[in-house]
C-alpha positions in Angstrom: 86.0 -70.0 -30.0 84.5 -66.7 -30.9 87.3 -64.2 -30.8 84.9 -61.1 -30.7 84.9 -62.1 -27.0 86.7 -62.4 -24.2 87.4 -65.8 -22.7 86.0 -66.1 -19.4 88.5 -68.5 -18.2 92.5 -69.0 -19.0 93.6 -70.9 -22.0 96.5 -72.9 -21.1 99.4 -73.2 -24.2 101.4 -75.0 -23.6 105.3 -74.9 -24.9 107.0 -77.6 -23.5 107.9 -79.4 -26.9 109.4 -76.3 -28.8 110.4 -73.5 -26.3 110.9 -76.2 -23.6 113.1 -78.6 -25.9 115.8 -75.6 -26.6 117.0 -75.9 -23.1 120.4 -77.2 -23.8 120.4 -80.9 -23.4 116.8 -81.4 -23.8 116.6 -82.6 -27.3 113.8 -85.1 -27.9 112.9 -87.7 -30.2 109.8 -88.3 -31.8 108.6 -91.2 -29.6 109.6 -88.6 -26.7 107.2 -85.9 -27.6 104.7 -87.8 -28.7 104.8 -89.9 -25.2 104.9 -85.8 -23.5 101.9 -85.0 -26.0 99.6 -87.8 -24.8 100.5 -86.6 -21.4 99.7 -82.9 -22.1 96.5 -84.1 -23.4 95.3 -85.8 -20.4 96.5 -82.8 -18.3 93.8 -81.0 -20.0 96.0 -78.0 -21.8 94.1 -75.9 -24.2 97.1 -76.0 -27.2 100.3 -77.8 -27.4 103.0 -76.5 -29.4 104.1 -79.3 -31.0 107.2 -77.6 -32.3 108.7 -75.7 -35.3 108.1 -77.9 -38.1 110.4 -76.1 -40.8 113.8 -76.5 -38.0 114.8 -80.1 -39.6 112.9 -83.0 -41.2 113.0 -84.4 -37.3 110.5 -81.8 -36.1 108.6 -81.9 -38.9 108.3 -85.2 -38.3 107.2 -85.1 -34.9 104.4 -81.9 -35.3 102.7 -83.8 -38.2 103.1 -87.4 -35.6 101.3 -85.7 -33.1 99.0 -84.2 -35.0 97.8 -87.3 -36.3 98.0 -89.0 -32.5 96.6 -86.5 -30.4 95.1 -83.7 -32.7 91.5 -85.4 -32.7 88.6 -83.4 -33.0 87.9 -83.9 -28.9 91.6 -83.1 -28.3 93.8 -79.9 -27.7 94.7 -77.3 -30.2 98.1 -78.4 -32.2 100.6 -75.6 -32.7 103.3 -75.3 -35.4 105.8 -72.4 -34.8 106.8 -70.4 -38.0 108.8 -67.1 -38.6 107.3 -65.1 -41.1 108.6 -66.5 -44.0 106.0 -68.4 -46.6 108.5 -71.5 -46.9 107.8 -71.5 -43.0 104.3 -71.3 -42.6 103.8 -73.4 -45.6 105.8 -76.1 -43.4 104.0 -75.7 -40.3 100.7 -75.6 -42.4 101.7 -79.1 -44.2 102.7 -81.0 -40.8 99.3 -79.9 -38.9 97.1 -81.6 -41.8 95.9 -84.3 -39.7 95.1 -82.2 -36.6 91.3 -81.6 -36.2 92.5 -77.9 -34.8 95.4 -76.7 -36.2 96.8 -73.3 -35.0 99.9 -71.4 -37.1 102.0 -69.5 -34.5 104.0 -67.1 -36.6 106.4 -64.3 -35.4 108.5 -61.2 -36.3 110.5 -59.0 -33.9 109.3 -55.4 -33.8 112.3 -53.9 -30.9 114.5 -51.3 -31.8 117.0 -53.2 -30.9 115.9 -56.8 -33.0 115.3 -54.5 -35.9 118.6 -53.1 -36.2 121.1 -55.7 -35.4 119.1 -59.0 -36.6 116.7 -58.0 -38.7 118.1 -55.5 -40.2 114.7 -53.6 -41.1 113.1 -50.5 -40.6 109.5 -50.4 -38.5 107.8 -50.3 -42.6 108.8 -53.7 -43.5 108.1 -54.9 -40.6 104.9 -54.0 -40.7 104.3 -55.2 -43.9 106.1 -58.7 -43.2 103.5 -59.3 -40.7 100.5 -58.4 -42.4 101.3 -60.0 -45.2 102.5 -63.3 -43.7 99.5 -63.3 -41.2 96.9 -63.0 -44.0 98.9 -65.9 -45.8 98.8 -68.0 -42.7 95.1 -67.3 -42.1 94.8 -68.4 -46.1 95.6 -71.9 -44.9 94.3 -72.7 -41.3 92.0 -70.8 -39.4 93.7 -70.1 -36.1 96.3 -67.7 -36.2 98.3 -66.7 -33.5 101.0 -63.9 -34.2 103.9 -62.5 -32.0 105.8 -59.3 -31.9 109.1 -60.8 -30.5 110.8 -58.9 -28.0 107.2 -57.0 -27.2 108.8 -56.1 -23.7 111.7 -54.4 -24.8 109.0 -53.0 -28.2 108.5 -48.9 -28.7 104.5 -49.3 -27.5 103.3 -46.9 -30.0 104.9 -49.5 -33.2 103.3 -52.4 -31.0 100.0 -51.3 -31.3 100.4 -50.7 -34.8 102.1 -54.0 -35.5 98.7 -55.8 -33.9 96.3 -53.9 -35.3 97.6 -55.2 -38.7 98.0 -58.1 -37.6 94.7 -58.7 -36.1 92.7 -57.1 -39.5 95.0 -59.4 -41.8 93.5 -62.5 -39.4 95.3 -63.3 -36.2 92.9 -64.8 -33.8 95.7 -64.6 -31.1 98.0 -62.0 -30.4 101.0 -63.0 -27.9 102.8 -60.7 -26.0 106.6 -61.9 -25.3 108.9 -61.0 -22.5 111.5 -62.6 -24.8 114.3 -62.0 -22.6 112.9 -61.7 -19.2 113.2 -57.9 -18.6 109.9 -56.4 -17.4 108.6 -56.5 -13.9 104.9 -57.6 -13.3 103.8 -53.9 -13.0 105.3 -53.2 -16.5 104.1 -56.0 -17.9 100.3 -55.3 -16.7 100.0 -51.9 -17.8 101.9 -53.0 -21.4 98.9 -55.6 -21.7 96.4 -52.5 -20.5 97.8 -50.6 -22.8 97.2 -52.9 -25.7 93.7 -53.2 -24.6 93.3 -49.7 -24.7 94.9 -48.3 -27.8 94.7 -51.1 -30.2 91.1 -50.8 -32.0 90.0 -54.1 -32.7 91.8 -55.8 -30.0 88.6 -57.3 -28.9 88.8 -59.6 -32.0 91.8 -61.4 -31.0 92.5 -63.4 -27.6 95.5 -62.0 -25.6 98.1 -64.2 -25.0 101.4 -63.4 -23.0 104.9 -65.5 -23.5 107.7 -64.9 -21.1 111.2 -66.0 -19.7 112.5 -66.2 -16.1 116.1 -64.4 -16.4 114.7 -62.1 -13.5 112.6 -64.7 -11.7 109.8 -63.0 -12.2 107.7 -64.8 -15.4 105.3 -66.7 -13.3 104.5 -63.0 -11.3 104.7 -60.8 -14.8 101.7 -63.4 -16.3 99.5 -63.2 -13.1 99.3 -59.7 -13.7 98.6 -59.5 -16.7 95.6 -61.9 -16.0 94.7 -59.3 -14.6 94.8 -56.9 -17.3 93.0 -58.9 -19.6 95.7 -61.3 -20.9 93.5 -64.6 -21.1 96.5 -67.2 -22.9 98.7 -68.1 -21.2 102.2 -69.5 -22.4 104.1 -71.9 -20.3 106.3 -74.9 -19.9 105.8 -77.8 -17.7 108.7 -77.2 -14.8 109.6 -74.0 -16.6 111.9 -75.3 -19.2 113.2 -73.3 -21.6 116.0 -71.0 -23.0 118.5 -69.6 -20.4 116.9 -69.5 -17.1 113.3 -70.8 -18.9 109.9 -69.9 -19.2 106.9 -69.1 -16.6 105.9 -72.7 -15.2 103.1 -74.6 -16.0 102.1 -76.2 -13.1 102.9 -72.5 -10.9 100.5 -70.7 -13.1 97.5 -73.0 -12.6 97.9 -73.4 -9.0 97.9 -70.0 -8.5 95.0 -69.2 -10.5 93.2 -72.6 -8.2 94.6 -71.2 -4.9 93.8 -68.2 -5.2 90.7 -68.3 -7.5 89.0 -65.9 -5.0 91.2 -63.4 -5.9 91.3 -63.5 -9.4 87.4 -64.5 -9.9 86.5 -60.3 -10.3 89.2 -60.1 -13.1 86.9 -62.3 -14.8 83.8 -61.2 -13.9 82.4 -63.6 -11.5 81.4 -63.8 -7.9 84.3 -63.4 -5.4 83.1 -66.8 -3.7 82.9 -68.5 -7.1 84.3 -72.6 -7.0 84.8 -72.7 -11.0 87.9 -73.6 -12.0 90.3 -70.6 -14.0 91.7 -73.1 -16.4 90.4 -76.7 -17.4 93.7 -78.5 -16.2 93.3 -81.4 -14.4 95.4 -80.2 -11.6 96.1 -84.0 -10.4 98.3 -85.1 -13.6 100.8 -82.5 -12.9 103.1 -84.5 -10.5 103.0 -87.3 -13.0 103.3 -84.4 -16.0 106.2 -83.3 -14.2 107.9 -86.5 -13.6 107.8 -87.8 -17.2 109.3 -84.4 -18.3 112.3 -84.1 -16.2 113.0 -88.2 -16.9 112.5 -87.7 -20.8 114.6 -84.4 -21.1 117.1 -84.8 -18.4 116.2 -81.8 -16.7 116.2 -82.7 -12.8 113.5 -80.6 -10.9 115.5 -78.9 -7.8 114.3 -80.0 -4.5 112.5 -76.3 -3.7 110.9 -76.1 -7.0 107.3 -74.9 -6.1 104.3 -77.5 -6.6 106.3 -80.0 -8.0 109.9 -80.4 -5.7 110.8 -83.2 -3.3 110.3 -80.7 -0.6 107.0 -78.5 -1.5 104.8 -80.8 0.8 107.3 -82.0 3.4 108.1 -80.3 6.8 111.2 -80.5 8.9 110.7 -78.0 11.4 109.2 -79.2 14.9 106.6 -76.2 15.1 105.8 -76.5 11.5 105.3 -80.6 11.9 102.9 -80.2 14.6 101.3 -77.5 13.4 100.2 -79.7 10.3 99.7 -82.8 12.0 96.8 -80.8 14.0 95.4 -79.2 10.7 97.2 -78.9 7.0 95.8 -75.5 6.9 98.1 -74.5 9.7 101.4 -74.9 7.4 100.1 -76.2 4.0 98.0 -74.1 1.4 97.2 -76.8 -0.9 96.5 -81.0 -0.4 99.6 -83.0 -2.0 96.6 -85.0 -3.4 95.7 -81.8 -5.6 98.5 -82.4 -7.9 98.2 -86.0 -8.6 100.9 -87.0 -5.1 99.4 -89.9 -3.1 100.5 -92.3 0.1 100.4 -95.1 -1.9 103.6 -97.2 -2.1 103.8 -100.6 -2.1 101.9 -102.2 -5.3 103.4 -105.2 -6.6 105.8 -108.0 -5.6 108.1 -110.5 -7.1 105.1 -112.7 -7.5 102.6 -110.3 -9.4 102.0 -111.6 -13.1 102.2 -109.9 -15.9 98.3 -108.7 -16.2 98.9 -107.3 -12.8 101.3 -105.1 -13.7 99.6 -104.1 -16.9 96.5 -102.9 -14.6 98.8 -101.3 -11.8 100.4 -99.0 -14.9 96.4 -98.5 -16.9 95.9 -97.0 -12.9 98.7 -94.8 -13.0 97.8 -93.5 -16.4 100.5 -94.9 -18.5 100.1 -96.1 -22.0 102.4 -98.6 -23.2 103.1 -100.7 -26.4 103.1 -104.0 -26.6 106.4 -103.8 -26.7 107.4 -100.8 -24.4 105.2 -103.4 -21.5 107.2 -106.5 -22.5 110.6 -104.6 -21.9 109.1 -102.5 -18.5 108.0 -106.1 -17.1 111.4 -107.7 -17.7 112.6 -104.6 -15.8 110.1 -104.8 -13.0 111.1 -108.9 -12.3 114.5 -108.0 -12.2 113.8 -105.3 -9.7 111.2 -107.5 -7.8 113.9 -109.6 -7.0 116.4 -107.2 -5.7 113.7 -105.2 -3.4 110.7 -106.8 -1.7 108.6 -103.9 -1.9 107.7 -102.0 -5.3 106.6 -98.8 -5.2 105.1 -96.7 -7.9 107.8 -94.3 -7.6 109.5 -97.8 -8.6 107.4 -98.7 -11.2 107.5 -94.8 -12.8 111.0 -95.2 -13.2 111.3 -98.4 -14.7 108.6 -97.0 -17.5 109.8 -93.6 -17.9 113.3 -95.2 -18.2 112.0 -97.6 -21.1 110.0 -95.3 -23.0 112.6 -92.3 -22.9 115.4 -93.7 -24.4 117.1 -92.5 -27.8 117.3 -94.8 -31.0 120.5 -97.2 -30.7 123.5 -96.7 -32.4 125.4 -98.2 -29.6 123.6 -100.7 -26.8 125.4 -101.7 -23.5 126.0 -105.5 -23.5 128.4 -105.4 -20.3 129.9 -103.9 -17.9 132.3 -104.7 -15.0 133.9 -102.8 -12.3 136.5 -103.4 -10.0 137.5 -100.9 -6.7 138.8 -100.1 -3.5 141.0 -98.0 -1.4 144.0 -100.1 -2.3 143.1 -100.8 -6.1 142.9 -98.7 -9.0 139.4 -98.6 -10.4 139.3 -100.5 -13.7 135.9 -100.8 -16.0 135.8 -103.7 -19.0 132.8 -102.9 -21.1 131.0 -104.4 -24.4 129.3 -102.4 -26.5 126.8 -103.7 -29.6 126.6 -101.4 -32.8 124.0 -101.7 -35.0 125.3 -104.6 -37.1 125.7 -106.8 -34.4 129.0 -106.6 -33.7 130.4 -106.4 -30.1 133.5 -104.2 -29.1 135.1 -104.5 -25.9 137.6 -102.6 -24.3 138.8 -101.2 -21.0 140.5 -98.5 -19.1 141.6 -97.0 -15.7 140.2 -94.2 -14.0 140.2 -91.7 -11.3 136.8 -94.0 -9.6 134.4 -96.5 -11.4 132.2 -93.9 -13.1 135.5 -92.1 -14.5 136.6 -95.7 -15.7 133.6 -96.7 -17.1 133.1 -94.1 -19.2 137.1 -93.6 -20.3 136.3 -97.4 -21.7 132.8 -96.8 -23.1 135.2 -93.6 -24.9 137.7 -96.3 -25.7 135.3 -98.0 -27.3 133.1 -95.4 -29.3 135.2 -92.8 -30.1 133.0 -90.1 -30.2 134.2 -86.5 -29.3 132.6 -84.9 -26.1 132.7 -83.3 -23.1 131.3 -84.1 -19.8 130.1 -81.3 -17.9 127.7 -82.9 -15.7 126.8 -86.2 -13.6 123.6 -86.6 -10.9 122.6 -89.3 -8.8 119.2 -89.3 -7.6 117.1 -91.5 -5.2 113.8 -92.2 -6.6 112.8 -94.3 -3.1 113.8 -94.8 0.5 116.1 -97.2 1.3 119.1 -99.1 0.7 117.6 -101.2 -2.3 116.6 -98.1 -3.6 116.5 -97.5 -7.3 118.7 -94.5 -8.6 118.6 -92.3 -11.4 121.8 -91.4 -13.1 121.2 -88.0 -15.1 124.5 -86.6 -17.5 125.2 -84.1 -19.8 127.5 -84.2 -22.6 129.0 -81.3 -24.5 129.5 -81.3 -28.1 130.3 -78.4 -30.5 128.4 -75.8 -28.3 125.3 -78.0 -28.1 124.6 -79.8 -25.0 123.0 -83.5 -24.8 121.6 -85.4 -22.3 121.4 -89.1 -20.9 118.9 -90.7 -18.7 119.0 -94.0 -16.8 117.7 -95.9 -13.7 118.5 -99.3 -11.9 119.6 -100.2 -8.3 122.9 -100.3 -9.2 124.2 -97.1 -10.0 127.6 -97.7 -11.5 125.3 -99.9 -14.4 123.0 -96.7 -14.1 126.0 -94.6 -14.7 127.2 -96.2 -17.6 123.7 -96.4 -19.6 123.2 -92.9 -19.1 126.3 -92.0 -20.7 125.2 -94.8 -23.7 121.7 -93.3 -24.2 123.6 -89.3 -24.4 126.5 -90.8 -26.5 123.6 -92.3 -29.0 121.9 -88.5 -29.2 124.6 -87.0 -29.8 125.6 -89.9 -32.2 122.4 -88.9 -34.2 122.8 -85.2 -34.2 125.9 -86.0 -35.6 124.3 -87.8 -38.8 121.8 -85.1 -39.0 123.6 -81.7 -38.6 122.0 -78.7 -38.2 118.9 -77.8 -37.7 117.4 -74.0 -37.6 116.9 -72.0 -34.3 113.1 -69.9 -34.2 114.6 -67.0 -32.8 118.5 -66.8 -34.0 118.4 -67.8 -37.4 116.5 -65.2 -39.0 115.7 -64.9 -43.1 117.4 -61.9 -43.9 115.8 -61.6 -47.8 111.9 -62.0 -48.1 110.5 -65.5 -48.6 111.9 -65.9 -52.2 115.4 -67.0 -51.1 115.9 -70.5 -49.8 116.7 -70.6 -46.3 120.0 -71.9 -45.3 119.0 -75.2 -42.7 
């Protein structure tokens, strides 16, 4: 891209596998994010941010995976996240080698209020950090994006300053974060107008803007600064992210379709224009969606726009017939748009193997050889429990095979026994590693509380429960359900996944798959945070990680 001009559509970054992942409980492995990265891919985003290589040997790991996978020369940008440190961009730098395009997102905070409590730095060093780490980034790739953090809450004046050094020492991108969510969208616009206007060789970097939703208000805050010029656009698919998470993916792009009309003179084109604003392919967001909330455990409430249970249904009698005469009447967009279709029943009990290799290929999943041997097994068991597979059905059972964590401990059994006059009891047999199979058992206030007292029993490894969700993934009394948890550990937060008609052996594998990440955190330790572990002494120390 030539940076000496402006783009004439919206790049689409996407953040989902670093800012997304530091929602608490939404830790994924590398088989995760690379399964998330393939997906991004076919959605059509411009850059993924593959993650922040120099955390722990885990990201690292994971960036340089996916830029092997996905990076090819026909495929998005890959991002690595740095702070300005050299031992962090050097990182970042070494596990985007095999990407085709490679892009070094590095960072320094520049508010008063950063500088003096976490820093620790006066407005001179800071400018000098970034210059200097900028032009030693932009020594080793040639995309460069660099962010003033906490821009929103920034003194303007130091801002402009801080990108105009930035920019000469080689940034290609400047990003503009809201990092805690405090501007309103007519703030927000006339900070990214202001930039435009008093920063003198702005025009040689794209704009880019990177916000949170603590005041509901990301999604609104980067629509106008579209229309100030902003022309990247940072996001996370079902807004993920850090407290209260980061502007949506899928909002963003269906605003910019809907309303193209509107926004078609911020970019210079005919007010009657069809062209799309961003090169998404707008139906793989359901399925985007979907595969995000299975793999991180983050459910998608039943309002969310675009992408809840209830954006395209209608309950009240005027608004029913009004659509059943014409959408238009109550709907402003076709459920087909976004990848939702009518389609339900696909395959039976009968339907061989090759059949439900083709059904998947159709629904755009890519499987192993071994990820489709395990996902059939799944499917006969189901077929024979429910007559009629859907592909709601058959997302589950694949999204429920490809998302879970490494196996420290693996659910050989489980047994339940309950009733108003009975005190519920769970036996279960857990296999470690070595093969060996421990059993044990215990009483509990119901069958989920038994189960997992036993599974406890069994494991001993020291949590806290703080949440437990049972969701219907079809109609009906064979449905199949999906058992979400969370489990609490030392501040951090982890999460288990797991669907199957029966929900008490749902309940239970759920609470295996979170025991096993927390399991491995355990092993690992620590790993470092972008924005709260900060380098205190220039990049000649060793960073604590």
């Amino acid at each position: 891209m030539n940076n000496s001009v402006k783009p004439d559509r919206v790049i689409i970054f996407d953040t989902t596998l670093r800012d997304g992942e530091q929602s608490p409980g939404a830790s994924l492995n590398i088989e995760e994010k690379l399964t998330i990265a393939r997906q991004l891919a076919r959605l059509g985003v411009d850059v993924i941010e593959a993650g922040f290589p120099y955390a722990s040997p885990g990201d690292f790991a994971a960036v340089q995976r996916i830029a092997e996978v996905v990076g090819e020369e026909q495929g998005p940008i890959i991002c690595g996240l740095a702070r300005a440190t050299r031992a962090d961009i050097q990182a970042a730098a070494d596990a985007l080698r095999p990407a085709a395009k490679k892009r070094i997102h590095t960072f320094i905070a520049t508010s008063d209020i950063h500088l003096q409590y976490k820093l620790k730095k006066d407005r001179h060093e800071v400018l000098a950090i970034a210059e200097e780490m900028v032009a030693f980034a932009r020594s080793l790739v040639e995309d460069v994006e660099f962010s003033p953090e906490d821009a929103g809450r920034s003194d303007p004046e130091f801002l402009y300053q801080v990108l105009e050094r930035a920019i000469a020492a080689g940034a290609t991108t400047v990003n503009i974060p809201d990092t805690v969510g405090y501007t309103t969208p007519e703030e927000f616009g006339a900070l990214i107008k202001g930039i435009r206007e008093n920063v003198p060789n702005i025009n040689h970097a794209v704009i880019s803007v990177h916000g949170h939703n603590d005041l509901g208000l990301a999604v609104a805050n980067f629509l106008e600064a579209v229309k100030n010029g902003a022309r990247q656009l940072e996001c996370t698919v079902n807004g993920i992210g850090e407290r209260a998470g980061n502007a949506a993916l899928e909002e963003l792009v269906m605003a910019l379709h809907v309303r193209r009309h509107y926004f078609n003179p911020y970019f210079g084109r005919p007010i009657q224009s069809e062209d799309p604003l961003t090169q998404i392919d707008t139906r793989q967001i359901y399925k985007t969606s979907r595969l995000v909330s299975s793999l991180t455990g983050m459910l998608v409430q039943p309002n969310k726009a675009i992408v809840g249970a209830n954006a395209f249904a209608h309950e009240s009698g005027i608004h029913q017939d009004g659509v059943l005469k014409h959408k238009l009447t109550y709907e402003i967009m076709d459920a087909q748009l976004i990848g939702l279709t009518d389609n339900q029943i696909v395959l039976g009990k009968l339907s061989g193997r090759n059949a439900f290799r083709n059904r998947l290929q159709q629904l755009d999943f890519e499987l192993t050889e071994d990820e489709l041997n395990r996902a059939f097994l799944r499917f006969k068991e189901l077929a024979d429990k429910k007559r009629e597979i859907s592909d709601w059905d058959l997302e589950a059972i694949v999204n429920d095979e490809i998302q879970q964590a490494p196996e420290l401990f693996h659910l050989e059994f489980v047994q339940v026994t309950c009733g108003d006059r009975s005190q519920p009891t769970a036996t279960v047999t857990l296999r470690t590693p070595d093969g060996q199979e421990l059993t044990d058992a215990a009483i509990g206030t119901g069958p989920v509380d038994a189960i997992y007292r036993a599974i406890n029993r069994v494991t001993d490894v020291p949590n806290e429960l703080i949440e437990f969700s049972v969701q219907s993934v079809t109609a009906g009394i064979d449905a199949i359900g999906e058992v979400t948890i969370r489990l609490r550990y030392q501040s951090k937060i982890f999460s288990g996944h797991a669907a199957n008609t029966d929900i008490i052996v749902a309940s239970a594998q759920a609470y295996v798959n979170a025991l096993n990440r927390l399991s491995i955190f355990r092993q690992q330790g620590r790993t470092v945070h972008p924005q709260r572990d900060h380098e205190t002494v220039r990049e000649k120390s060793a960073i604590p990680s």
